[in-house]
C-alpha positions as CSV (number, residue, x, y, z in Angstrom):
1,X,47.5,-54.8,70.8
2,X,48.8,-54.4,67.5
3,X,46.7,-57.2,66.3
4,X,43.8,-54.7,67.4
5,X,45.2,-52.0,65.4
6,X,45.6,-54.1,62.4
7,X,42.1,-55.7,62.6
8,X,40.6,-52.0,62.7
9,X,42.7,-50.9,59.9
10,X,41.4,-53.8,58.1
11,X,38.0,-52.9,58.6
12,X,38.3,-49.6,58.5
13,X,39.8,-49.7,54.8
14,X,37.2,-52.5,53.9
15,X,34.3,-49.3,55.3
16,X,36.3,-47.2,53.1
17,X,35.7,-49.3,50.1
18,X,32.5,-50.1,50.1
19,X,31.4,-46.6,50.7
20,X,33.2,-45.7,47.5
21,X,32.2,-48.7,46.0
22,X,28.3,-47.6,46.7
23,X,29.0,-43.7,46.8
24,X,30.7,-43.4,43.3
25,X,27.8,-44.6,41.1
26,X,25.8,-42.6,42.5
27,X,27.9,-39.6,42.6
28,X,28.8,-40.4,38.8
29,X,25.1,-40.8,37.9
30,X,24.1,-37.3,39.6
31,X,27.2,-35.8,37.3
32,X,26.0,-37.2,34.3
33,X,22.1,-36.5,34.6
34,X,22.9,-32.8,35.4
35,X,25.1,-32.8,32.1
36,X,22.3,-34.8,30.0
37,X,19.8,-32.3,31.3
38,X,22.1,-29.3,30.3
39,X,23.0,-30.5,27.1
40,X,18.6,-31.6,26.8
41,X,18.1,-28.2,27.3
42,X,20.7,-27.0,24.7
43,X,19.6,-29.6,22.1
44,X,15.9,-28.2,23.0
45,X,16.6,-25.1,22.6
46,X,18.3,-25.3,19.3
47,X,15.3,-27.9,17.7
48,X,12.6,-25.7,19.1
49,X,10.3,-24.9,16.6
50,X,9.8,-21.2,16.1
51,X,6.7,-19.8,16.2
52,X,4.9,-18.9,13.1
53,X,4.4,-15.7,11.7
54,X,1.2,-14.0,10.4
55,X,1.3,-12.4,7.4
56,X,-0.2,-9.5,6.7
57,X,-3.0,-10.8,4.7
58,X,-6.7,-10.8,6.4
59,X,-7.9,-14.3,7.8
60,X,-11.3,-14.1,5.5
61,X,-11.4,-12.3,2.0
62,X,-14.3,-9.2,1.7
63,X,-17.4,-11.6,0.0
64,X,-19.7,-8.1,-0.1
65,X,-19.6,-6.8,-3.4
66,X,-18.7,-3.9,-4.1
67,X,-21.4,-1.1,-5.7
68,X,-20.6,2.0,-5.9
69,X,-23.9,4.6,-5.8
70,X,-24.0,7.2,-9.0
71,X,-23.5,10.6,-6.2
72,X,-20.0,9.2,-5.6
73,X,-19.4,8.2,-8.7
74,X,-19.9,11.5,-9.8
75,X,-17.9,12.8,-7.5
76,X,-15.2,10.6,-8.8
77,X,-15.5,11.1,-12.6
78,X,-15.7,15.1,-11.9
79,X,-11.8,14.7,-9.7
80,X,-10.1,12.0,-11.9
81,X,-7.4,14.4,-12.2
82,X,-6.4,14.1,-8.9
83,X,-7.3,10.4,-8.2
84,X,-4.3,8.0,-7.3
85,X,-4.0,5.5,-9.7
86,X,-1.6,2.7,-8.3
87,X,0.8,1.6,-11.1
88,X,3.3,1.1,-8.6
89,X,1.5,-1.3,-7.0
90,X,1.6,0.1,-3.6
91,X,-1.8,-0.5,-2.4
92,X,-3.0,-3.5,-0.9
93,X,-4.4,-6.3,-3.0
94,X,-8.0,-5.6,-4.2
95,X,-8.1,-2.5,-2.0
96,X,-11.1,-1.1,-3.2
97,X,-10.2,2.5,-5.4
98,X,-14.1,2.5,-7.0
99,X,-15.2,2.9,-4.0
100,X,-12.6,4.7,-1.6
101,X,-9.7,6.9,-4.2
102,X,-6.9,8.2,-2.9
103,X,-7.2,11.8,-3.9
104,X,-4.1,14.5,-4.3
105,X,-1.7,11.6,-3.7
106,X,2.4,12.7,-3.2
107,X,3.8,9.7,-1.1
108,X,1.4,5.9,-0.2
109,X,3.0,5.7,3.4
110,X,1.1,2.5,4.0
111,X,-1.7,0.3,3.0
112,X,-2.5,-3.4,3.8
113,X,-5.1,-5.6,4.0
114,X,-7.0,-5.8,7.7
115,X,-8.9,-8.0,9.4
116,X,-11.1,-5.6,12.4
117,X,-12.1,-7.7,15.9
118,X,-15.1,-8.5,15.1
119,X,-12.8,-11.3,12.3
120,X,-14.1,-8.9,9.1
121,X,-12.1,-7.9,6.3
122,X,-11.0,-5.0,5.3
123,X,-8.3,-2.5,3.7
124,X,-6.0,0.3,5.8
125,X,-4.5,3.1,3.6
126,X,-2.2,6.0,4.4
127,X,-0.9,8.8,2.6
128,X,0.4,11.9,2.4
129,X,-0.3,14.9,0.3
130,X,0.6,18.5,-0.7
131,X,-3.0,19.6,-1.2
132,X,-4.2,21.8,2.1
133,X,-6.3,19.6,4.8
134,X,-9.8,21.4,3.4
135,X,-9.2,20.6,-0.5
136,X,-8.7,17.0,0.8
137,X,-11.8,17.1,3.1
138,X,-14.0,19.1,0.6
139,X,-13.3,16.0,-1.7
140,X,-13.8,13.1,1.1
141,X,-17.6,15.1,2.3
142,X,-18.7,14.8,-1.4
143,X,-18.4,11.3,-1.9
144,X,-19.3,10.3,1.4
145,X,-22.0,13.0,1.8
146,X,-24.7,10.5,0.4
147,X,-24.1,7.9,2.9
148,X,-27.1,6.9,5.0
149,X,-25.2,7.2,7.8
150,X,-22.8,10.0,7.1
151,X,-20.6,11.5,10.2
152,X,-18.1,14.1,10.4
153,X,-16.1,14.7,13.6
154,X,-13.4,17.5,14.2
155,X,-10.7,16.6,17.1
156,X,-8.1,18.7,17.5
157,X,-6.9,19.9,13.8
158,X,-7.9,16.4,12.4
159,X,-11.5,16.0,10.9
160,X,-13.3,12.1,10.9
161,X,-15.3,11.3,8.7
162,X,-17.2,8.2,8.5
163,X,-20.3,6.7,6.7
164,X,-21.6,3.2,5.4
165,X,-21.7,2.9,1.5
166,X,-22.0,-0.9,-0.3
167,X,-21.9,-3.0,2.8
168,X,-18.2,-1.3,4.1
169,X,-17.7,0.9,6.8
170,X,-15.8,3.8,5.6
171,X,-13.2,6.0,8.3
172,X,-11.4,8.8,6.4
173,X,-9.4,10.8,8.8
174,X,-8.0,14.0,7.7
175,X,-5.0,15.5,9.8
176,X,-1.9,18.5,9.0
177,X,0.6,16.2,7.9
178,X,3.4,15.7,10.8
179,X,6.8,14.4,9.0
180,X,7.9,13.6,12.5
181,X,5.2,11.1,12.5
182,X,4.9,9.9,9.0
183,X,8.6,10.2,7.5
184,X,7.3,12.4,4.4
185,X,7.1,15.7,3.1
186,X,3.8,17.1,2.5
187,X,0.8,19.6,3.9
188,X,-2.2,17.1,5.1
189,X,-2.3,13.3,6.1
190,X,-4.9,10.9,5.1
191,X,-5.9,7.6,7.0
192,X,-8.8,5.3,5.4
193,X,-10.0,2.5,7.1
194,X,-12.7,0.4,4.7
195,X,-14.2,-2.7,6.3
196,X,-16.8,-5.1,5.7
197,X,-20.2,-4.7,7.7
């Protein structure tokens, strides 16, 4: 009898280690993939390339040139007083100010070169300025006014005009200046949106 206890204690120690003999690897090998796949996705996640930015340049360059008719250039020559004239340098690059001024100027809240759905380019300007919203308008209607397609809109207080003059589209949207909205002092806003046809 205690031969038979001694024989099963044999073999049951000799089951024992050859299940850990077999187990182990594989227990080690689980243990170690789930640490190279954590420290993977660490090392992945530090290499990752970032995405690219896009500037705030257009994807194509405006190839229409630019003409400006003698009506609006009259306008322009009789209100050079009031035109902006950008020596700071706060306008975008070639935005076109033959064509489009910025008239009674306090503050340039923004302006940048666009480019609209359609993939044409374009330039976006905003400002703010102390001159009432009809001095403003009275300005925009004159030098838009010969337009083939000339528009004017009223919504709300704001007034929209729009026309098509050298190949561009022009929007000019006149609004009472909100310095909730635009971070500036001043009576009237001004949005221009210019973009190639």
């Amino acid at each position: 009898m205690k031969i038979r206890y001694v024989v099963l204690s044999i073999v049951l120690i000799g089951v024992l280690i050859v299940g850990a003999v077999l187990v182990m690897p594989k227990l080690i090998s689980d243990e170690s993939t789930t640490t190279d796949e954590a420290s993977n996705s660490t090392t992945t996640a530090v290499t990752k390339e970032p995405e690219t930015i896009k500037n705030n340049l257009p994807d194509t360059t405006a190839t229409t040139a630019i003409v400006v008719p003698p009506e609006m250039q009259t306008v322009i020559e009789e209100n050079t007083a009031e035109i902006y004239v950008d020596e700071p340098g706060l306008l975008a690059g070639n935005y076109p100010s033959q064509l489009v001024p910025l008239y009674g100027v306090t503050s340039v809240s923004e302006s940048n070169q666009i480019t609209n759905a359609s993939g044409k380019p374009g330039w976006k300007a905003t400002y703010v300025s102390d001159y009432s919203t009809d001095e403003i308008l009275v300005f925009y209607q004159s030098l838009l006014a010969s337009a083939p397609d000339y528009s004017e809109e009223p919504v709300s207080e704001s007034t929209s005009l729009k026309g098509t003059v050298s190949g561009y589209t022009i929007s000019i949207t006149i609004s009472p200046n909100n310095p909730d909205k635009t971070d500036l002092p001043g009576n009237s806003a001004v949005s221009i949106f210019i973009e190639q046809v």
